[in-house]
ROSE-4610 file (N, C-alpha, C; in Angstrom, 1 decimal, always signed):
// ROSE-4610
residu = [X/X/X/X/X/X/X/X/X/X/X/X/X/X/X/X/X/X/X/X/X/X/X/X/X/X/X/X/X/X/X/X/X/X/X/X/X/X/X/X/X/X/X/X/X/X/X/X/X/X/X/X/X/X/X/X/X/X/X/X/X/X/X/X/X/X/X/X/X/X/X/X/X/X/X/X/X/X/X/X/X/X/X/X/X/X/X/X/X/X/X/X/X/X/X/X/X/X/X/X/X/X/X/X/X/X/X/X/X/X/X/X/X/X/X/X/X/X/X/X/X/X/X/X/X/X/X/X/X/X/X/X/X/X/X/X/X/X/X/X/X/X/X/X/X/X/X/X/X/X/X/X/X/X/X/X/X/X/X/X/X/X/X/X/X/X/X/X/X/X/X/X/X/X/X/X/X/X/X/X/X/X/X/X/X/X/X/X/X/X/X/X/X/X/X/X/X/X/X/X/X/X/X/X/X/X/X/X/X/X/X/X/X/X/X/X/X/X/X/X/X/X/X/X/X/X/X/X/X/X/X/X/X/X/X/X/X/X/X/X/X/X/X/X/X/X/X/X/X/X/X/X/X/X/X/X/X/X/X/X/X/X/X/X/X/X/X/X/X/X/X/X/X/X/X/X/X/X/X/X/X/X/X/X/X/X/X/X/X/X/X/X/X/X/X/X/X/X/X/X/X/X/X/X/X/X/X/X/X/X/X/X/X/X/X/X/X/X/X/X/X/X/X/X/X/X/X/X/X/X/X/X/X/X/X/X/X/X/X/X/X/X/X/X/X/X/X/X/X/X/X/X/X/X/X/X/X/X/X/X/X/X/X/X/X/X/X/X/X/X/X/X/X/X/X/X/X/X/X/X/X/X/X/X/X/X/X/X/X/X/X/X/X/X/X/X/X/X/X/X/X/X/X/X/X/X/X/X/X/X/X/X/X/X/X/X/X/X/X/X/X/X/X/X/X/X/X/X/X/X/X/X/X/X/X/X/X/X/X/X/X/X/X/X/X/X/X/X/X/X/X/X/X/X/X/X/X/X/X/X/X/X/X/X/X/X/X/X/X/X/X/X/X/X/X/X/X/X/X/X/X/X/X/X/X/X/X/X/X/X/X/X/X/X/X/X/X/X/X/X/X/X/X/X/X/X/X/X/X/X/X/X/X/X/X/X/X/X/X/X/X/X/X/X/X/X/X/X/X/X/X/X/X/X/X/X/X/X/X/X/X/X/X/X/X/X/X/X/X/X/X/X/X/X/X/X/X/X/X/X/X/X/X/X/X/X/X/X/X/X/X/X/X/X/X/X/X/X/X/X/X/X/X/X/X/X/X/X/X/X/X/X/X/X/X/X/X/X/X/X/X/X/X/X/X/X/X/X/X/X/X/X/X/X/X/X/X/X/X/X/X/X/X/X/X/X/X/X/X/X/X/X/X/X/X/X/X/X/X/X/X/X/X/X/X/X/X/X/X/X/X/X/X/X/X/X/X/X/X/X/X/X/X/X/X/X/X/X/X/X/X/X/X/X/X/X/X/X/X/X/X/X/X/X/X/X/X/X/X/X/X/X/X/X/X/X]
num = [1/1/1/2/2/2/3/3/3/4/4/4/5/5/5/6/6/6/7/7/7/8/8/8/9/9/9/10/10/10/11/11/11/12/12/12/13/13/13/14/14/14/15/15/15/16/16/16/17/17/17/18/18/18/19/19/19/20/20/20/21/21/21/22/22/22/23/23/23/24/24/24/25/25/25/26/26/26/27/27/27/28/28/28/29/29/29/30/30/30/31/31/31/32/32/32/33/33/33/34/34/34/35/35/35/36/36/36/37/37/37/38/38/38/39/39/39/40/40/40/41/41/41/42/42/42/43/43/43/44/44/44/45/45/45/46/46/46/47/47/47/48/48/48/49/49/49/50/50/50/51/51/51/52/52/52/53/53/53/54/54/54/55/55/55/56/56/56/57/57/57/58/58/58/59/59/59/60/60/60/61/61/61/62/62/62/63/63/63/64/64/64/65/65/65/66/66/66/67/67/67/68/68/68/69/69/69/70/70/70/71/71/71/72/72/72/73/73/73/74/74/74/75/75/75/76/76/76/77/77/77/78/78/78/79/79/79/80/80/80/81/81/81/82/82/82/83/83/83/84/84/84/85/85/85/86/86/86/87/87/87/88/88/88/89/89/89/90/90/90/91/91/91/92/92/92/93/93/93/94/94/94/95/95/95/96/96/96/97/97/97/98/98/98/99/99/99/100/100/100/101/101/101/102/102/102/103/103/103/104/104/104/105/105/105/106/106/106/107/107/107/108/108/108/109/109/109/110/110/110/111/111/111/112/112/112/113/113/113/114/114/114/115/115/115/116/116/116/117/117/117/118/118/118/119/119/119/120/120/120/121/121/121/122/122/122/123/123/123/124/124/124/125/125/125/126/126/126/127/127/127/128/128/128/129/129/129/130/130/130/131/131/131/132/132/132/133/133/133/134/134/134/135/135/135/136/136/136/137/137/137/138/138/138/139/139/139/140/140/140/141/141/141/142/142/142/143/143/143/144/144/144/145/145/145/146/146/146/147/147/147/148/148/148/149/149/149/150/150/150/151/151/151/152/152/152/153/153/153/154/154/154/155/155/155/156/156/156/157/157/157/158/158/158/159/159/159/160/160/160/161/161/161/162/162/162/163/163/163/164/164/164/165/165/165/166/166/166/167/167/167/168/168/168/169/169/169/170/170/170/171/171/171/172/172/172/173/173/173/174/174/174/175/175/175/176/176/176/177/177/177/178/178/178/179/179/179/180/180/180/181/181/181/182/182/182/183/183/183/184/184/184/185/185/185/186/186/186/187/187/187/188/188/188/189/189/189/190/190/190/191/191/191/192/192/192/193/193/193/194/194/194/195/195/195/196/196/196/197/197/197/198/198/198/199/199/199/200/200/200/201/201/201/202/202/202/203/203/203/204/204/204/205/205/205/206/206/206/207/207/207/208/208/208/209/209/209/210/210/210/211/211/211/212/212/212/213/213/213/214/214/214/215/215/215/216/216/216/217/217/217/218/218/218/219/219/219/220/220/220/221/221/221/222/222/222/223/223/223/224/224/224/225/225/225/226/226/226/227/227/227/228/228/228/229/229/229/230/230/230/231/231/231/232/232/232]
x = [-1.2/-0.8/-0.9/-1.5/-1.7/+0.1/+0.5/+2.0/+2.9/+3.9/+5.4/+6.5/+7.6/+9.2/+9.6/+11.0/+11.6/+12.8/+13.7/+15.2/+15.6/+14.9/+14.8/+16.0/+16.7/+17.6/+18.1/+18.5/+18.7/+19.8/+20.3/+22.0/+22.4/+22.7/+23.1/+24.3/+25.0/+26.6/+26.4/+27.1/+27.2/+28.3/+29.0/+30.3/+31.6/+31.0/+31.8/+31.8/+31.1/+30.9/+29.5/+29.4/+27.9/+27.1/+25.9/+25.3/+23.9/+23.8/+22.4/+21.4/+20.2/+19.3/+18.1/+18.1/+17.5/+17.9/+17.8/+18.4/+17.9/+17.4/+17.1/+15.5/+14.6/+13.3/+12.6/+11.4/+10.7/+9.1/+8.6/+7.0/+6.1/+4.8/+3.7/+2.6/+1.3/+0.4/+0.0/-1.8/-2.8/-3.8/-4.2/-5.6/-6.9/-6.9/-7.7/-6.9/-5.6/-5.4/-4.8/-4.3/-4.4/-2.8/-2.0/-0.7/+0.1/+0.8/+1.7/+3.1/+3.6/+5.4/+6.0/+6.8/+6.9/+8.3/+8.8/+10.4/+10.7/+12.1/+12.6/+12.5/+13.8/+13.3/+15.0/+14.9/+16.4/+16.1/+15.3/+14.5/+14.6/+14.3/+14.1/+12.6/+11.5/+10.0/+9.9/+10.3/+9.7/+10.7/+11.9/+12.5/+11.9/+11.2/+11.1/+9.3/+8.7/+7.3/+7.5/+8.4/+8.6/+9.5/+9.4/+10.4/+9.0/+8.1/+7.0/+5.8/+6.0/+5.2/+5.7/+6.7/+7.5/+7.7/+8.0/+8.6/+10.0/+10.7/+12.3/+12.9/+13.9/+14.1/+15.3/+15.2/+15.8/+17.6/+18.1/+19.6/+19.3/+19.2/+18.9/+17.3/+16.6/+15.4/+13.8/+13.3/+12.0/+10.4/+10.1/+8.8/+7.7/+6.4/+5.5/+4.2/+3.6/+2.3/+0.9/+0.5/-0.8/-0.2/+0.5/+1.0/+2.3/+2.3/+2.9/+4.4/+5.7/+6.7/+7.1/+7.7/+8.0/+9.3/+10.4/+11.5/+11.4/+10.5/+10.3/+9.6/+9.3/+8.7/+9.2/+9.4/+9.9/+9.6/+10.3/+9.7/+8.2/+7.7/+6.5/+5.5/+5.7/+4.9/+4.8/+5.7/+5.7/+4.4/+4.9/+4.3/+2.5/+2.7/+0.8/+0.0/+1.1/+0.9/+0.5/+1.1/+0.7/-0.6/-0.7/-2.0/-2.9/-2.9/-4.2/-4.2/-3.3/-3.6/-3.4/-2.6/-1.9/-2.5/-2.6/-3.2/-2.5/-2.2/-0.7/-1.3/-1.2/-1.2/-0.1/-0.1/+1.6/+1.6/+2.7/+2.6/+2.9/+3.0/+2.5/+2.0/+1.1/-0.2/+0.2/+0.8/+0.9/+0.4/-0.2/-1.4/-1.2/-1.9/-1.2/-1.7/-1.0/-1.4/-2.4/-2.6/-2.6/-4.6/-4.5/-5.7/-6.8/-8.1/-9.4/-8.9/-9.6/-9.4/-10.5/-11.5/-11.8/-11.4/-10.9/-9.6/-8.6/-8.1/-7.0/-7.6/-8.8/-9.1/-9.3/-9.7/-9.9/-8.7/-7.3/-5.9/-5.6/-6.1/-5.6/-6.7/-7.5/-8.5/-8.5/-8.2/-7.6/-6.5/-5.1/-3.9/-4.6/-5.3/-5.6/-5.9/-6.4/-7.3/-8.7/-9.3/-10.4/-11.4/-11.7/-12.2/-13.9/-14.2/-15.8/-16.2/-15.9/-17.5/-17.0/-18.3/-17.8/-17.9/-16.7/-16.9/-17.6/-19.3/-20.0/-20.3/-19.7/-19.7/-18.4/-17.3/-16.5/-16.2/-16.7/-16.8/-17.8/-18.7/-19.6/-19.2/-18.2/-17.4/-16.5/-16.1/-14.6/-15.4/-16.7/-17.6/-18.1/-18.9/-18.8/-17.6/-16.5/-15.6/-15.4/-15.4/-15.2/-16.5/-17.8/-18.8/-18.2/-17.7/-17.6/-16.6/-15.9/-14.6/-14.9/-16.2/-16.5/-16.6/-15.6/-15.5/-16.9/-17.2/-18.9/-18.9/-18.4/-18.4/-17.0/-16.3/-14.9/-14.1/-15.1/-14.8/-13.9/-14.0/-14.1/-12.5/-12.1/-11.1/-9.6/-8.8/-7.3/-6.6/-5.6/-4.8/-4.4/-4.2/-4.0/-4.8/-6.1/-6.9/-7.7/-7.0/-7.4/-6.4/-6.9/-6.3/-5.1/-4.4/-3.6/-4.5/-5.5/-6.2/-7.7/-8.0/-8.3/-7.8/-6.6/-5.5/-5.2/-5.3/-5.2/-6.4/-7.6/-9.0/-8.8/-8.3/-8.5/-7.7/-6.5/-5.3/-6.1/-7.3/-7.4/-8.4/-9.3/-10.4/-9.5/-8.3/-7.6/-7.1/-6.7/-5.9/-6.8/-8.3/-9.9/-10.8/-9.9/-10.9/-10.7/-9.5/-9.1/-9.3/-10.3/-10.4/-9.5/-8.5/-7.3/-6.9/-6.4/-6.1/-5.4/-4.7/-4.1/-3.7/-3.6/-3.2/-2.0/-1.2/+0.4/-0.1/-0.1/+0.3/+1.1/+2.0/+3.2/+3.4/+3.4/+3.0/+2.0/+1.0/-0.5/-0.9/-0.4/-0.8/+0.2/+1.5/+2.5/+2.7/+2.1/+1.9/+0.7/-0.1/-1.1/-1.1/-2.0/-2.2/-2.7/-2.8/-3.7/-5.1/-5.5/-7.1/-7.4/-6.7/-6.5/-6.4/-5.3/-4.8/-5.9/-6.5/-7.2/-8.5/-9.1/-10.1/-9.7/-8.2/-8.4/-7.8/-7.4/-7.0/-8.5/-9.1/-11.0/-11.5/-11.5/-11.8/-11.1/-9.4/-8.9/-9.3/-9.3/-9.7/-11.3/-12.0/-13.3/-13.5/-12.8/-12.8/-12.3/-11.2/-10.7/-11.0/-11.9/-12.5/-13.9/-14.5/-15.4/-15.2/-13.8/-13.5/-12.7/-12.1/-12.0/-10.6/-9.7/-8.5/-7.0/-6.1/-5.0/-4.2/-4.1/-3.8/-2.5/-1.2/+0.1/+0.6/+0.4/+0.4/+1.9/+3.1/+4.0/+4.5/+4.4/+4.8/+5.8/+5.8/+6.4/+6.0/+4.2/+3.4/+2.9/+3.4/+2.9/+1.4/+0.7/-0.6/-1.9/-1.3/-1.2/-1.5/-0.1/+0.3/-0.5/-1.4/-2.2/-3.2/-4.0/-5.2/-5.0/-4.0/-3.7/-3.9/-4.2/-4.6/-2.9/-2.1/-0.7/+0.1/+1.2/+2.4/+3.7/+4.3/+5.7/+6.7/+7.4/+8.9/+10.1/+10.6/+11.7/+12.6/+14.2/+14.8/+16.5/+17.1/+18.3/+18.1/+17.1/+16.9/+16.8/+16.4/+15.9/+14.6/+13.5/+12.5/+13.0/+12.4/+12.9/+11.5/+10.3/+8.9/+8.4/+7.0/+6.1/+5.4/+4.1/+2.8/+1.5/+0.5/-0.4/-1.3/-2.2/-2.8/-4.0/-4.4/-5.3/-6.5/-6.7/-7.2/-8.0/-7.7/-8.6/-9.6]
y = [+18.4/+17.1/+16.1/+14.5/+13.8/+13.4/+12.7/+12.6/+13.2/+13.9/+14.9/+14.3/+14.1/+13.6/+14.6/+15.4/+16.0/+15.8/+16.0/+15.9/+14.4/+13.3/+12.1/+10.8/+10.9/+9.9/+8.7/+7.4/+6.9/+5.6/+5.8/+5.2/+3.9/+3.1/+2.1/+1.7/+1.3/+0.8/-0.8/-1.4/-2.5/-3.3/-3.9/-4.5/-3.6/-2.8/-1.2/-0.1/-0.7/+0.8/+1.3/+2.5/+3.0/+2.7/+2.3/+1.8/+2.6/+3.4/+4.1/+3.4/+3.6/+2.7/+3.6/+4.4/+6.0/+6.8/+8.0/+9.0/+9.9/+11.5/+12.4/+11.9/+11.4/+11.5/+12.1/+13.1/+14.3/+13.5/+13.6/+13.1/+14.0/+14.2/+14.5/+13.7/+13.4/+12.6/+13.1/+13.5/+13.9/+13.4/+14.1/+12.9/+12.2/+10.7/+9.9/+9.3/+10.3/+9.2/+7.6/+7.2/+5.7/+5.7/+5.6/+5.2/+4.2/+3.8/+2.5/+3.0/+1.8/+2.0/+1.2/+1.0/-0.1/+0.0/-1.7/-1.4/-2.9/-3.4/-4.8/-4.8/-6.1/-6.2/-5.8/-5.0/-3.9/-2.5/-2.4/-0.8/+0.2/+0.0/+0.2/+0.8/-0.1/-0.2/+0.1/-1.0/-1.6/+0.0/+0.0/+1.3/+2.3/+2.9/+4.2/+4.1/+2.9/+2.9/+2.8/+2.5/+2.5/+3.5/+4.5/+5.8/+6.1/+6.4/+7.4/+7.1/+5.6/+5.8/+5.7/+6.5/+6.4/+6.0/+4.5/+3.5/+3.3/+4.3/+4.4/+5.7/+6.3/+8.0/+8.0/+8.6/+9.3/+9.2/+9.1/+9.5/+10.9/+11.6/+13.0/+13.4/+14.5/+15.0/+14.9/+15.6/+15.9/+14.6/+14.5/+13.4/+14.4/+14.5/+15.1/+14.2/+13.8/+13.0/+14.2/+14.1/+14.6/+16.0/+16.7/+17.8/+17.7/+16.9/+16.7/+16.9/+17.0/+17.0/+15.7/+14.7/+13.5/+13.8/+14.4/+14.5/+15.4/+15.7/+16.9/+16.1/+14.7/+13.4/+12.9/+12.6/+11.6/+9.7/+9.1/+7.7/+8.0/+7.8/+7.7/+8.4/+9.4/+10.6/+9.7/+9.6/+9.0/+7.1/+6.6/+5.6/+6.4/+6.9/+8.0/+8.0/+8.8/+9.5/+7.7/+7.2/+5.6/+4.9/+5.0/+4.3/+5.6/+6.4/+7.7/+7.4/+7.6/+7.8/+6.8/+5.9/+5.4/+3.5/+2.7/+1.4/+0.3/-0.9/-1.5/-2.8/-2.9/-4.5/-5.1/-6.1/-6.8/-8.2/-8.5/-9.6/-10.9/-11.1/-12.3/-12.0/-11.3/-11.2/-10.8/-10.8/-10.4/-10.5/-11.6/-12.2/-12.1/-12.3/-12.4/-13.7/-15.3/-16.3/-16.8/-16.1/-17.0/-16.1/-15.0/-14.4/-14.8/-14.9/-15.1/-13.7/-14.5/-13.8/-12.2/-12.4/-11.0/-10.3/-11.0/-10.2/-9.3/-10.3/-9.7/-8.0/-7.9/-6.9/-5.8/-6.4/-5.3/-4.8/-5.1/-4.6/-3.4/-2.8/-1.7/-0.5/-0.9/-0.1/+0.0/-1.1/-1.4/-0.3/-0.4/+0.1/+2.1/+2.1/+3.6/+4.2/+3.6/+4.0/+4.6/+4.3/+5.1/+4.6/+6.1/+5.1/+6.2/+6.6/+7.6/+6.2/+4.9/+4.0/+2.9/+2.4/+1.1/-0.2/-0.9/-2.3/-2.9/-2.9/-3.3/-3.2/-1.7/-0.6/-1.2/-1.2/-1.8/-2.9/-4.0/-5.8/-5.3/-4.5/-4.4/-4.2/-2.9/-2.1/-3.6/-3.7/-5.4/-6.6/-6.7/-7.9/-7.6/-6.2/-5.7/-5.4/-5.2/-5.6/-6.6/-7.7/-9.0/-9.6/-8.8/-10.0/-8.9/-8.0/-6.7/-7.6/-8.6/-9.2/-10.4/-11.4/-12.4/-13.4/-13.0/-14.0/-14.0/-13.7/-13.7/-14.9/-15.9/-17.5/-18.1/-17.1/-17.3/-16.6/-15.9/-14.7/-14.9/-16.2/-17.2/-18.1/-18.0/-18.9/-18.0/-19.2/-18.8/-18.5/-18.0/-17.9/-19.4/-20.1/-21.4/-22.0/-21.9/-22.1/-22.0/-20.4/-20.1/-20.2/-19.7/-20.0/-19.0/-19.2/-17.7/-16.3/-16.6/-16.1/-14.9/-15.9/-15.8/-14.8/-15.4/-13.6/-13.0/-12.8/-11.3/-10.8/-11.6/-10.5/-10.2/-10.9/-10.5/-9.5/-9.4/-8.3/-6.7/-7.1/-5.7/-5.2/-6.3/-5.6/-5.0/-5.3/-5.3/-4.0/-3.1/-2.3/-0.8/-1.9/-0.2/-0.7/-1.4/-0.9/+0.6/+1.1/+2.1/+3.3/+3.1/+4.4/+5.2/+5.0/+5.4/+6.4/+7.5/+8.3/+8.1/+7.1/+6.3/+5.1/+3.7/+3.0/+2.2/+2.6/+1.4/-0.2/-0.5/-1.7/-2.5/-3.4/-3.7/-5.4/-5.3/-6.3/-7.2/-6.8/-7.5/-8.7/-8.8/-10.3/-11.2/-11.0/-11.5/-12.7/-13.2/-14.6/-15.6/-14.8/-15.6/-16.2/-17.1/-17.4/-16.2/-16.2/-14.6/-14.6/-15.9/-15.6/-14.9/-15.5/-15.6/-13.4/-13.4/-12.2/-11.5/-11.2/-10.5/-10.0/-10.9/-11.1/-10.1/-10.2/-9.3/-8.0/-7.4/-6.3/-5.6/-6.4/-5.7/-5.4/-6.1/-5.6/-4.7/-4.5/-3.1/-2.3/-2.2/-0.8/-0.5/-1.9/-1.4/-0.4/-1.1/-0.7/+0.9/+1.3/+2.3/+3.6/+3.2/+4.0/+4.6/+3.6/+4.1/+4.4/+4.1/+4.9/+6.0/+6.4/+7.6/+8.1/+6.8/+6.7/+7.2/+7.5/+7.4/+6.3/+5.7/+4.3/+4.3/+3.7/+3.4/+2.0/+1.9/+0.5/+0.1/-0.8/-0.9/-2.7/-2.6/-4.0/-4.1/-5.2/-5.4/-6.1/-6.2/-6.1/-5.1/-5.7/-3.7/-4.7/-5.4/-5.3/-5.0/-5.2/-4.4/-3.3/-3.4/-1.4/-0.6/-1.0/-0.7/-0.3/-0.5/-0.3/+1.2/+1.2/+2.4/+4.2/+5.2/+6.3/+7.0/+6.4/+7.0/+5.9/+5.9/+4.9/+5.2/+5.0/+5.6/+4.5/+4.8/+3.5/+3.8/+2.9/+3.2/+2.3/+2.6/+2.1/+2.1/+1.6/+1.8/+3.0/+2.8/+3.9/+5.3/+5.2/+6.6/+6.6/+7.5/+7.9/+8.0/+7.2/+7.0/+7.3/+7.2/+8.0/+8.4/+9.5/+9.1/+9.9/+8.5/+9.0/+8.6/+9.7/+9.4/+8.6/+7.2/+6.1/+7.1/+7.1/+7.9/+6.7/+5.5/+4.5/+4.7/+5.2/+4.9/+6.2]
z = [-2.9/-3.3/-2.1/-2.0/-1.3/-0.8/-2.0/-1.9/-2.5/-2.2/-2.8/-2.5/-3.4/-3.3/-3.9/-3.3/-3.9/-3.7/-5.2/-4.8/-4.4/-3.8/-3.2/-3.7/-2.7/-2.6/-1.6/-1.9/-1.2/-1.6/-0.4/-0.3/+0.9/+0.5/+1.7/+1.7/+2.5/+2.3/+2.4/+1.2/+1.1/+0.6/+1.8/+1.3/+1.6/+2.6/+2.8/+2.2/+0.9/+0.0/-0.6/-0.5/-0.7/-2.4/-2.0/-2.8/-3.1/-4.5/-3.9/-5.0/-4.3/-4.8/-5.3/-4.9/-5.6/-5.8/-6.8/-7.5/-7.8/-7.3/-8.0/-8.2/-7.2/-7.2/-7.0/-8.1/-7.6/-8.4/-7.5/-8.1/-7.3/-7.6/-7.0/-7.8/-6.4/-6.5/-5.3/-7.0/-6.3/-5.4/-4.9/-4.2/-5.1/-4.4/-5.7/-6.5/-7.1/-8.0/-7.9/-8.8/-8.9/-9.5/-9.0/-9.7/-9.7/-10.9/-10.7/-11.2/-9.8/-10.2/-11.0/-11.7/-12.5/-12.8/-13.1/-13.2/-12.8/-13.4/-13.1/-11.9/-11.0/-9.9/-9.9/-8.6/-8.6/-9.0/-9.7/-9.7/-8.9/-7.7/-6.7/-6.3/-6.5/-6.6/-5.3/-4.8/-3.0/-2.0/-2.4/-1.5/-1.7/-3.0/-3.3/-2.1/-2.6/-1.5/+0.1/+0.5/+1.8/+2.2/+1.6/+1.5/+1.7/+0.6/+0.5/+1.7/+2.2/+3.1/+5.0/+4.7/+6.1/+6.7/+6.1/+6.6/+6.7/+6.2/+6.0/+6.0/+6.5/+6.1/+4.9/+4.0/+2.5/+3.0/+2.7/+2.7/+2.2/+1.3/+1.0/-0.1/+0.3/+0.1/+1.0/+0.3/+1.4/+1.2/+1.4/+1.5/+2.2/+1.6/+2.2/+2.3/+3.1/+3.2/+3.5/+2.4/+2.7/+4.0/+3.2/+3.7/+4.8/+4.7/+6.3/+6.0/+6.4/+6.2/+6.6/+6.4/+7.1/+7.6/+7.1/+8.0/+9.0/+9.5/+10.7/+11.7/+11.4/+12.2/+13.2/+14.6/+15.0/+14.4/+15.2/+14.8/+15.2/+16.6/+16.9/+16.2/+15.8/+14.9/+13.9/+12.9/+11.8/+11.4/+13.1/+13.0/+13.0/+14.1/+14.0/+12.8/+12.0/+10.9/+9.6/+9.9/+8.8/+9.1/+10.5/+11.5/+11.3/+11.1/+10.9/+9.2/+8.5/+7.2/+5.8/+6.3/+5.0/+5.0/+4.5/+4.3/+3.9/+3.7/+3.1/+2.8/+1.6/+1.0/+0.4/+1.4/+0.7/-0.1/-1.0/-1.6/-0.7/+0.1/+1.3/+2.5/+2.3/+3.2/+4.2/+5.6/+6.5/+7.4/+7.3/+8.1/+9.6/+10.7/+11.8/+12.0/+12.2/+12.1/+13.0/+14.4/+15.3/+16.0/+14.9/+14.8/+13.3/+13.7/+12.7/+11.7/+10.6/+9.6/+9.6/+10.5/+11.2/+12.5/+13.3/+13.8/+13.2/+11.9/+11.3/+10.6/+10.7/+10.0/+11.1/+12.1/+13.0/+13.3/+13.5/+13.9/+13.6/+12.6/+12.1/+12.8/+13.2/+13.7/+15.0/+15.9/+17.2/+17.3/+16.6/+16.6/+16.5/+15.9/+15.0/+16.4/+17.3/+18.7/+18.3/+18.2/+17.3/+18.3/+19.2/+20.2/+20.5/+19.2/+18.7/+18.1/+17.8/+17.9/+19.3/+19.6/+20.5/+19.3/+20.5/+19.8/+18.8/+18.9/+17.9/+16.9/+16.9/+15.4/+14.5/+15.2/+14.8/+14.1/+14.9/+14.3/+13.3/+13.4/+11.8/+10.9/+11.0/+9.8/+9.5/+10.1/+9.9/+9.0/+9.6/+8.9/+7.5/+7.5/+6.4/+4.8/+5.3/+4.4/+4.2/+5.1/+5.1/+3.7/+4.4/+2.9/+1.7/+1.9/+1.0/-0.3/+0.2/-0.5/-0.7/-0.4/-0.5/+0.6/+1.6/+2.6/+3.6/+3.5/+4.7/+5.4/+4.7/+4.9/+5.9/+5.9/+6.6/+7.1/+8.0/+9.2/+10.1/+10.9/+11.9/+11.8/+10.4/+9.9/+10.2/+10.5/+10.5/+9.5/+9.2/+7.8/+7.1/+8.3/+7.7/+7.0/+7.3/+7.2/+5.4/+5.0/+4.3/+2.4/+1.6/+0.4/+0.5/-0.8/-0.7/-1.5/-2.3/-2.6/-1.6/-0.6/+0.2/+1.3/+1.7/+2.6/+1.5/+0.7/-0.1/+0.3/-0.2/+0.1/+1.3/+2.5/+3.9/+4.1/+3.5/+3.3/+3.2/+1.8/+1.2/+2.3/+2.5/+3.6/+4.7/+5.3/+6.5/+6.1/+5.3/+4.4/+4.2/+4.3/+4.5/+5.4/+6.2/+7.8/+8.4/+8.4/+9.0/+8.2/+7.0/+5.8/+5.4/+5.2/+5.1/+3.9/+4.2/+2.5/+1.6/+2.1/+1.0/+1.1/+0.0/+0.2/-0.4/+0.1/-0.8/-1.1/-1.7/-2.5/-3.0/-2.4/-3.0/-4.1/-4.9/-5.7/-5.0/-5.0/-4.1/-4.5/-6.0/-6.8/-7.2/-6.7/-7.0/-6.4/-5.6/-4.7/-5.3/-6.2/-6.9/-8.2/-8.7/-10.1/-10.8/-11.9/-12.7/-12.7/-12.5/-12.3/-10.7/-10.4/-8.7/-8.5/-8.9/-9.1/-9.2/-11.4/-11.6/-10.3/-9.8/-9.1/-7.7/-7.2/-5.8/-6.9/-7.8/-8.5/-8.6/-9.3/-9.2/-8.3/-7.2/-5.6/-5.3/-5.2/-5.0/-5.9/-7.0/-7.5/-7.3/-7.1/-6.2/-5.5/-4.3/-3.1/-2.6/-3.7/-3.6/-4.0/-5.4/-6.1/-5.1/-4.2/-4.1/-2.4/-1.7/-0.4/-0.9/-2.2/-2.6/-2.1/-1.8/-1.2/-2.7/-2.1/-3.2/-3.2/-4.4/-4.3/-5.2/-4.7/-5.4/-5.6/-6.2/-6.7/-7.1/-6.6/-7.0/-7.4/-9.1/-9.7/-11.0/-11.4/-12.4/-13.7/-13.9/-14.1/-15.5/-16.4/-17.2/-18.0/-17.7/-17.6/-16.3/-15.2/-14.4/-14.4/-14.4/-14.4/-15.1/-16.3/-17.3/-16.8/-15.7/-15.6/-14.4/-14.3/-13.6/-14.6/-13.2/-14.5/-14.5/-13.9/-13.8/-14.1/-15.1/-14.6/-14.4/-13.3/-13.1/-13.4/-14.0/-14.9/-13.9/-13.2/-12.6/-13.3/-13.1/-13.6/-13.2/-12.8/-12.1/-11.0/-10.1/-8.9/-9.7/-11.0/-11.6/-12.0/-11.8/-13.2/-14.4/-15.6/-16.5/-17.4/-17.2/-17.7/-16.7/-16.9/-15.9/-16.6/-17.1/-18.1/-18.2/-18.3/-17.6/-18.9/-18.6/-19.5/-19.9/-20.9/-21.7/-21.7/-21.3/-21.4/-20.3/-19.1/-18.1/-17.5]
């Protein structure tokens, strides 16, 4: 399995008293596939993905990445382990303001150390995602610069510079209009399908969530379904 939760819990103290926001999470997801989280907002969507992609450690149970044990991680390890494998599109972009919108794409590949091509090879692979998503025309440009439409594409290109085995997604279109939306949703599942990445998609969204070949229902920090769309 690309990603495993077992047992998976999580607890925060608030107000002085403990608050858990996950409960008894056991999933597996294989490699390739395509999954969506789904669930109001308090679900616990956004915890259960930044749990899975070790960005946070469990109050109780195990997290495996593409084999790996995550609580057997240091921090540094763990950060390694995100920058070698894992890819992240967020619902306000994450832009770094003060870098071109092909800078922004190179960061993740800079960070990765990946240091078997030179430079040249690199700004290609970055440029190439760049016309890969439309922008060919707006390499050169700032975030400010740009639409909100626009840093999302730069988002997703930024997300598969570093070819990553998987990619989290956290409501990716939730900052857009729906045409706006549809349009970078087509590009990610583009892009994914044919870098052959495992993709988790976490929204609230159940048209969305629809085009996924998995959907996971969360619901007061529980699984409440988890069934696979016969549609796709």
């Amino acid at each position: 399995m690309m990603i495993e939760a077992v047992d998976l819990e999580q607890t925060y103290l608030s107000g002085g008293k403990p608050l858990t926001v996950l409960k008894q999470i056991n999933l597996a997801i294989e490699p390739q596939g395509f999954v969506a989280i789904i669930g109001p907002s308090g679900s616990g969507k956004t915890t259960l993905l930044g749990l899975l992609a070790g960005l946070d450690r469990p109050t109780k149970g195990v997290i495996r990445l593409d084999g790996q044990d995550l609580g057997s991680l240091s921090e540094d390890q763990r950060a390694r382990l995100r920058a070698d494998k894992v890819g992240f599109v967020f619902q306000t972009f994450q832009l770094i303001p003060t870098l071109t919108a092909l800078e922004n794409v190179l960061v993740p590949i800079e960070l990765r150390g990946n240091h078997s091509r030179n430079g040249t090879e690199l700004s290609d692979r970055a440029e190439a995602l760049l016309e890969r998503v439309g922008l060919s025309d707006r390499m050169d440009h700032y975030p400010t610069q740009l639409s909100g439409g626009e840093q999302q594409r730069v988002g997703l290109a930024r997300a598969f510079a570093s070819a990553p085995k998987i990619l989290m997604a956290d409501e990716p279109t939730g900052s857009l209009d729906s045409e706006t939306g549809r349009t970078v949703i087509d590009l990610l599942e583009e892009l994914n399908r044919d870098a052959k990445t495992t993709l988790v998609l976490v929204t609230h969204d159940w048209a969305l969530a629809s085009r996924a070949h998995r959907v996971i229902r969360l619901a007061a920090g529980s699984i409440v379904s988890d069934t696979i769309n016969a549609a796709t």
